[in-house]
C-alpha positions as CSV (number, residue, x, y, z in Angstrom):
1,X,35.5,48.9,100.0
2,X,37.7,45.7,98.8
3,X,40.7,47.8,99.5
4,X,39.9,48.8,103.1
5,X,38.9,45.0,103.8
6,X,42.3,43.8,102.0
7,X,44.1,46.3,104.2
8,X,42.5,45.1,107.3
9,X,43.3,41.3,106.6
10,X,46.9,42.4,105.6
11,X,47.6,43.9,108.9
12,X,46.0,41.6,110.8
13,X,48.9,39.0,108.8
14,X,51.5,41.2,109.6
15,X,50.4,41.4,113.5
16,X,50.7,37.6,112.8
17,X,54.2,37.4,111.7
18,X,55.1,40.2,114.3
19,X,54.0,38.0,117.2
20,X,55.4,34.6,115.5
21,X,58.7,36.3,115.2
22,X,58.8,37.2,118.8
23,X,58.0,33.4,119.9
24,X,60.6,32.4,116.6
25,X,63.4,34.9,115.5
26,X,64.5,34.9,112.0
27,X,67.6,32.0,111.9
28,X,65.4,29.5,114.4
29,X,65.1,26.3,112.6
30,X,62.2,24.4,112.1
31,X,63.6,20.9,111.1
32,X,62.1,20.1,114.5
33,X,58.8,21.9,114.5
34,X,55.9,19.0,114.8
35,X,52.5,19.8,114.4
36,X,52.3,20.1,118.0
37,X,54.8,22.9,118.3
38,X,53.3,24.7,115.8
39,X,49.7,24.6,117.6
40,X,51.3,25.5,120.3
41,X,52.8,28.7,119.1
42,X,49.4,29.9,117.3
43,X,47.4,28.9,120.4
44,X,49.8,31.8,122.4
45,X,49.8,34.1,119.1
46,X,46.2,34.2,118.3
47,X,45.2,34.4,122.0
48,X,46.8,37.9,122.1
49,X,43.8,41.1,122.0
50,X,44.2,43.2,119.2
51,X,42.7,47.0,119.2
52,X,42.2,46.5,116.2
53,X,39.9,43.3,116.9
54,X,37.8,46.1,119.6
55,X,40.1,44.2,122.0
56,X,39.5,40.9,121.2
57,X,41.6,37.9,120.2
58,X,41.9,36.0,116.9
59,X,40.9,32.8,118.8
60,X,37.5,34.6,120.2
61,X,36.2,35.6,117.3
62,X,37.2,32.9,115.2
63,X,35.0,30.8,117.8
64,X,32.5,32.7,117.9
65,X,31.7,32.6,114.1
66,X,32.6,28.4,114.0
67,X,32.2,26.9,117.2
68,X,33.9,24.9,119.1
69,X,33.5,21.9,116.5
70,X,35.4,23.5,114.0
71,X,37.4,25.5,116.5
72,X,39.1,22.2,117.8
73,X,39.3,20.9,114.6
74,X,42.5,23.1,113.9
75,X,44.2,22.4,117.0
76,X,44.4,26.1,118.1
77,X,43.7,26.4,122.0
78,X,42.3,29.7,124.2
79,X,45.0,30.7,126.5
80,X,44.4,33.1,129.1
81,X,45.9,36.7,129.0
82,X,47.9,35.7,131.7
83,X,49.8,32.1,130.6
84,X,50.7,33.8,126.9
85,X,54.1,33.5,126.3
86,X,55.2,35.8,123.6
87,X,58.7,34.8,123.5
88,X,61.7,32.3,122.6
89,X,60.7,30.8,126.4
90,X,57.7,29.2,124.8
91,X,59.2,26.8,123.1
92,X,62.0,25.7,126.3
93,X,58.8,24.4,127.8
């Protein structure tokens, strides 16, 4: 049972990286990442469904379990399906 859960949360990481390096391609500096850029990029990455989530996001359901107290404590905002941006373009804004 430990494994199955420990190969769920490692795929989830790797859906992670996956969707990070799309927004940041290996070689993109981050001497200029602030803490702002950085919630912004995991605001877009963990507001992207995953089947393997039955559909839902990382945000959602990390919402749903803390609320929105703890939620907003980590600077991570809901955007919608529509305004992700999964790519270098993100970070032009």
């Amino acid at each position: 049972m430990i494994k199955n859960i420990d190969r769920k949360h490692t795929h989830l990481t790797l859906d992670n990286h996956t969707l990070f390096r799309d927004i940041c391609p290996k070689g993109t500096s981050f001497d200029n990442f602030t803490q702002d850029t950085v919630d912004l990029i995991f605001s877009h990455v963990n507001s992207v469904a995953r089947k393997k989530l039955n559909g839902k996001t990382p945000y959602e359901l990390f919402h749903f379990t803390f609320g929105e107290k703890i939620t907003s404590l980590f600077g991570i905002k809901k955007i919608p399906p529509r305004e992700v941006i999964q790519s270098p373009l993100l970070l032009k804004k």
